[in-house]
N, C-alpha and C positions, 0 to 999 in steps of 0.2 A: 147095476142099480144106479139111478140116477143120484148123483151129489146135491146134499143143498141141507140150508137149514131147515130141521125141522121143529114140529108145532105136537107138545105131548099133554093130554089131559090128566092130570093129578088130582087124586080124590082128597079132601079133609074132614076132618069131625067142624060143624061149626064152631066157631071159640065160645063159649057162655057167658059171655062181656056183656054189659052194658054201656054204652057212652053215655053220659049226661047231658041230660038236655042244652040243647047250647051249643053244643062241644064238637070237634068237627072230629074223625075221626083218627088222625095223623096226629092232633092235638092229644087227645089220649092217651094215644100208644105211648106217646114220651114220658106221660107220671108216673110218679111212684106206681100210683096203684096198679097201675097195669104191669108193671114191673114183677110185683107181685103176685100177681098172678099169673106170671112164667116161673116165678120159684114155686108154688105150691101148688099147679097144675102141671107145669110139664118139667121141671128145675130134673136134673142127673147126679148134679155134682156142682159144689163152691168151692171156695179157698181163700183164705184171708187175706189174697192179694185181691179180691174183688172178680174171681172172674167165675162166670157162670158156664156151665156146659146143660145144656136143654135139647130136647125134642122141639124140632118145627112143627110148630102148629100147622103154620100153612105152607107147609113144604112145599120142595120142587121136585121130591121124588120120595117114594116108599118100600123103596128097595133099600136105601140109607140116606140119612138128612140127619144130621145136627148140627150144631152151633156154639159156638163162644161167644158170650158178650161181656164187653167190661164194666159191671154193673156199678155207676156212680148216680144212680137214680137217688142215694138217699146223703152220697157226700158232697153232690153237686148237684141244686137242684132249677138251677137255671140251666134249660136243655142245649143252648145256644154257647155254654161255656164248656163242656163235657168234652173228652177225648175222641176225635173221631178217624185219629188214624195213627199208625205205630207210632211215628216219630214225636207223640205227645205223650206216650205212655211211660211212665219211669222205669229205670231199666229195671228193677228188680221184679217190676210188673211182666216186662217182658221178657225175663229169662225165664218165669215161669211160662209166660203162654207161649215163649217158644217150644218149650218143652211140651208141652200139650199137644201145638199142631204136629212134632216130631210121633208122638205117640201116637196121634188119631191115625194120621196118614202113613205110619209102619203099619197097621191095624189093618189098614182099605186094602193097602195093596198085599198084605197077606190072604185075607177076607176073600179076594177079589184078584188072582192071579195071572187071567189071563185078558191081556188087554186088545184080543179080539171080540171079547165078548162083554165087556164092563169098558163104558169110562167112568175114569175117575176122579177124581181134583176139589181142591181146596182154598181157599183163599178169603183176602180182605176185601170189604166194600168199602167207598167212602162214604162218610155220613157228615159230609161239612154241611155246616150252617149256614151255604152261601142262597136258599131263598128262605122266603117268609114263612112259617108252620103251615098256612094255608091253601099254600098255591100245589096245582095237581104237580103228583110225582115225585111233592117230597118225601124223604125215606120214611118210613114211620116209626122206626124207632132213634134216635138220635144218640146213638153212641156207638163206640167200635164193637164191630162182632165180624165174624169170620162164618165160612162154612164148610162144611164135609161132604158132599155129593158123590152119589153111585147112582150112574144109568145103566141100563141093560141096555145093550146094543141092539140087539133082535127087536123089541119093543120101538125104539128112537128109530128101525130100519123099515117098521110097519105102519107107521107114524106119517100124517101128510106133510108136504112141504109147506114150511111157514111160506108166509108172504116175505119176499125178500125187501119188500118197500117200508118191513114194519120199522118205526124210527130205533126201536131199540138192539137194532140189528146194524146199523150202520155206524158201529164203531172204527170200522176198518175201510180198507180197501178203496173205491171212489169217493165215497161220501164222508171219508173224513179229511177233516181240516187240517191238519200234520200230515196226513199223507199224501191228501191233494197238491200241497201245495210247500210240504216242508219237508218233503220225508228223507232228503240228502244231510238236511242241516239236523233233522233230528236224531239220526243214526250215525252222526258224524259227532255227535253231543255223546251220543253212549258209547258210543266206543273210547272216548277220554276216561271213563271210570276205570278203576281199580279191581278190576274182576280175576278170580284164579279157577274159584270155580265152575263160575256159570261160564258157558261160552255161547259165542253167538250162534246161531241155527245159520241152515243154508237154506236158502228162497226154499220156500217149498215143504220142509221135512216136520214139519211141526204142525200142520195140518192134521184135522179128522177124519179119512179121507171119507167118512160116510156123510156130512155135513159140509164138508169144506173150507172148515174155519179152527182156526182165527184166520182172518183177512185183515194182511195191513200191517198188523201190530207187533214191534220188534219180541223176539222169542227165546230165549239162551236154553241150551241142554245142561240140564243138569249133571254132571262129569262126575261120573262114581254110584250117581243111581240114587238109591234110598239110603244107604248110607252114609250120604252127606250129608242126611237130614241130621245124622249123629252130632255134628261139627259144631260149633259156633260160627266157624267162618262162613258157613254158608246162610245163615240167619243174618250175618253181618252185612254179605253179598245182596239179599234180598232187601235189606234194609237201602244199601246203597243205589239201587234201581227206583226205588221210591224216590229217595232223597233227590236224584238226579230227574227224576219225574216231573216233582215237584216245585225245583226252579226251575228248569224248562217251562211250563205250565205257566210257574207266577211271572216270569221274567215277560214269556209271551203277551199273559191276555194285562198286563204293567204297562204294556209298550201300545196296546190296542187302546187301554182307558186314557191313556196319560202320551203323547207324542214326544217322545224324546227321552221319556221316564229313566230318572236315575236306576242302577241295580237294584230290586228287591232286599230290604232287610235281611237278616239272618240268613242269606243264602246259602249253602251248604260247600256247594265249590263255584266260591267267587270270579277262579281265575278261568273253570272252562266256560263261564257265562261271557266273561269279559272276551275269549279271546273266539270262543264258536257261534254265539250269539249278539251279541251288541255290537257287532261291528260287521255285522254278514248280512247284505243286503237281500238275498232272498227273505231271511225270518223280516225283518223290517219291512220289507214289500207286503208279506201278509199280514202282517198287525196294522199297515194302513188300506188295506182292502179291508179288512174285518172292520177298522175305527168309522170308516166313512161308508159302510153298511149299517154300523148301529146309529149313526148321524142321522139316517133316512129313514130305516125301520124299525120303528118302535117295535113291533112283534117279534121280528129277529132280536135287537138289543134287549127284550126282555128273558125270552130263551138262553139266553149265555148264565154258565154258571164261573160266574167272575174270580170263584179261587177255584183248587184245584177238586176235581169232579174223579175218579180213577176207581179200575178195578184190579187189583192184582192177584194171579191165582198159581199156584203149582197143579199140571194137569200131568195125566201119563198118554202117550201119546201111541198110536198105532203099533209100533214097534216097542211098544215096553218103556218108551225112552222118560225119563221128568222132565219136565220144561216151565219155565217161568214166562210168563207175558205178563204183559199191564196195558190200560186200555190208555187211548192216547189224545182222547177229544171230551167236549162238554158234555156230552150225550149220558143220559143218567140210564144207564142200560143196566139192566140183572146179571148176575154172573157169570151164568149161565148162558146168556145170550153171548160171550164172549168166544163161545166153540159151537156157537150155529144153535143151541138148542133154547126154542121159548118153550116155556111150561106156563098152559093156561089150570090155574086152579078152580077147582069147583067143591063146592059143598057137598058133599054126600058120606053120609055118617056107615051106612052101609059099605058100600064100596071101600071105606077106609078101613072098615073093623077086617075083612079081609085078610090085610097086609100089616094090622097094626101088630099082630102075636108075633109075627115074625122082626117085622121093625124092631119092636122092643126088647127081643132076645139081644140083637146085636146090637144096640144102643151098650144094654146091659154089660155085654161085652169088655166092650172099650172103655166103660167106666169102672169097671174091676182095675183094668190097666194102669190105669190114668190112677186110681188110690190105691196102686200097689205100689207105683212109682212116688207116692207121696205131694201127688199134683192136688189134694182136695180131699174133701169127705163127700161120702154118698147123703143123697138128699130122697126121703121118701115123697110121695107122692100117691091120692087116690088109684094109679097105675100100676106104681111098681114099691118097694119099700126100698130098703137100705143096704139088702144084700147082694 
């Protein structure tokens, strides 16, 4: 069977929203009110640390799809200030949501045993504030949230070949800008971390092999399995790939705006920017190809997402194996799209009722778990109630 990303249709109930007149629809999605109406139409479970567990409305699959979001729609109500990635979230915020992705994703991969036939993965999207509410492809909801994802293999293997041209598929491999053009200096950045348990992948092994992706994008094996997900240290570990993500990233597109640019504020580890970065004449070669590209092209120089852009995900991979990646370029790509798979959604209410008795059993599931573990209380809903 031929390799390559593929292109899956997902059915949805339409949302029963109104926008107001005016109002653009990304605009929206950010208010309270819309907010609201993910807790008392599709809402699983809360917790007093603020975080939500929900049903995707418009999912990216119906075989399993939910979500965490860290709901500060009514403590912060300027969208632009709001938490949009771990390293903002307080840690007592985050020892609970770590706890939650540990449970979701013990869950999948009990759920879902055999990883010939399920993929499956989790992870954070960015949701930085770095364009205007307006402009196409901003996220639409503006704050952290994560996701839970099962494909069925058979399905993704009957499935036509995406368009490999589509932009949001070129996070990796030629077409991205760390890889093209960094990817010694970038992989010579992470290997300065402090890592025990993640370890690095070997060219190759971390691959779908039915899609052929990730492309590009450094990859660590998770060492001990699902079981590490027990650990703190390895929540600590994934914290520290971000961290190190996200100087690299700031240090980078710092050096592109600004020629010369001092180190980033509050950089995380000052001394491997100073000693692998700011003084290595490859990363500085391409922050002055990229400066004196946005000089000339205003349409390139508007496309840049000038802080940091990233997806990071825990997937299981051919052989059973965990693996961490994180995406490495501006490109505001789906999570999804990170292991080759685009899901085009479409409306059909039909279609969706289907798959939804099943969906919902195991939503159901996992949220007995999650408030057996003392992670929240159940949330009723026109769907489902409390039990």
């Amino acid at each position: 069977m031929q390799s390559g990303p593929r292109e899956i249709v997902n059915a949805f109930r339409p949302i029963p929203l109104d926008v107001p007149e005016g109002m653009k629809p990304n605009e929206f999605f950010n208010s309270t009110e819309n907010l609201n109406d993910l807790v008392h139409n599709n809402g699983l479970l809360t917790n007093a640390e603020g975080l939500l567990l929900y049903r995707k409305a418009l999912g990216h699959s119906n075989e399993f799809d939910t979500s965490i979001i860290y709901n500060t729609s009514e403590t912060i109500l300027d969208p632009l200030g709001r938490p949009v990635r771990r390293t903002q979230v307080p840690e007592a915020v985050k020892n609970v949501w770590n706890r939650m992705n540990q449970v979701i994703l013990d869950y999948m991969l009990e759920r879902y045993p055999d990883p010939g036939r399920y993929l499956v993965l989790g992870g954070e999207a960015s949701l930085d504030a770095t364009w205007p509410l307006t402009s196409p492809g901003v996220p639409s909801i503006r704050m952290l949230h994560n996701h839970f994802i099962v494909f069925d293999k058979a399905e993704l293997a009957a499935a036509p070949l995406a368009d490999t041209n589509n932009p949001n598929l070129t996070d990796g491999g030629q077409h991205s800008l760390f890889q093209a053009h960094m990817r010694d200096v970038y992989r010579a950045f992470f290997d300065g971390l402090d890592l025990e348990i993640l370890r690095p992948c070997q060219a190759g092994s971390c691959k779908i092999a039915l899609t052929g992706y990730p492309q590009g994008l450094p990859s660590w094996e998770v060492t001990g399995g699902a079981e590490s997900l027990k650990r703190p240290r390895f929540w600590k570990e994934y914290d520290i790939l971000l961290k190190g993500f996200l100087d690299f990233y700031r240090t980078f597109f710092g050096q592109v705006s600004t020629r010369n640019s001092a180190m980033p504020r509050d950089v995380y580890f000052p001394g491997l920017v100073e000693e692998k970065l700011l003084f290595n004449n490859d990363f500085l070669k391409a922050a002055k190809m990229v400066r004196d590209r946005c000089i000339h092209d205003a349409r390139y120089a508007n496309a840049i997402r000038w802080q940091p852009a990233f997806k990071q995900l825990v997937y299981r991979n051919d052989a059973g194996k965990l693996i961490v990646t994180i995406s490495q370029n501006s490109i505001g790509n789906a999570i999804t799209e990170l292991l080759g798979v685009v899901v085009k959604r479409v409306p059909d209410a039909e279609a969706y009722a289907r798959t939804e008795s099943a969906l919902i059993e195991k939503l159901l599931d996992v949220r007995r778990r999650l408030v057996a573990a003392d992670l929240g209380e159940a949330i009723a809903t026109p769907y489902w109630g409390t039990e």
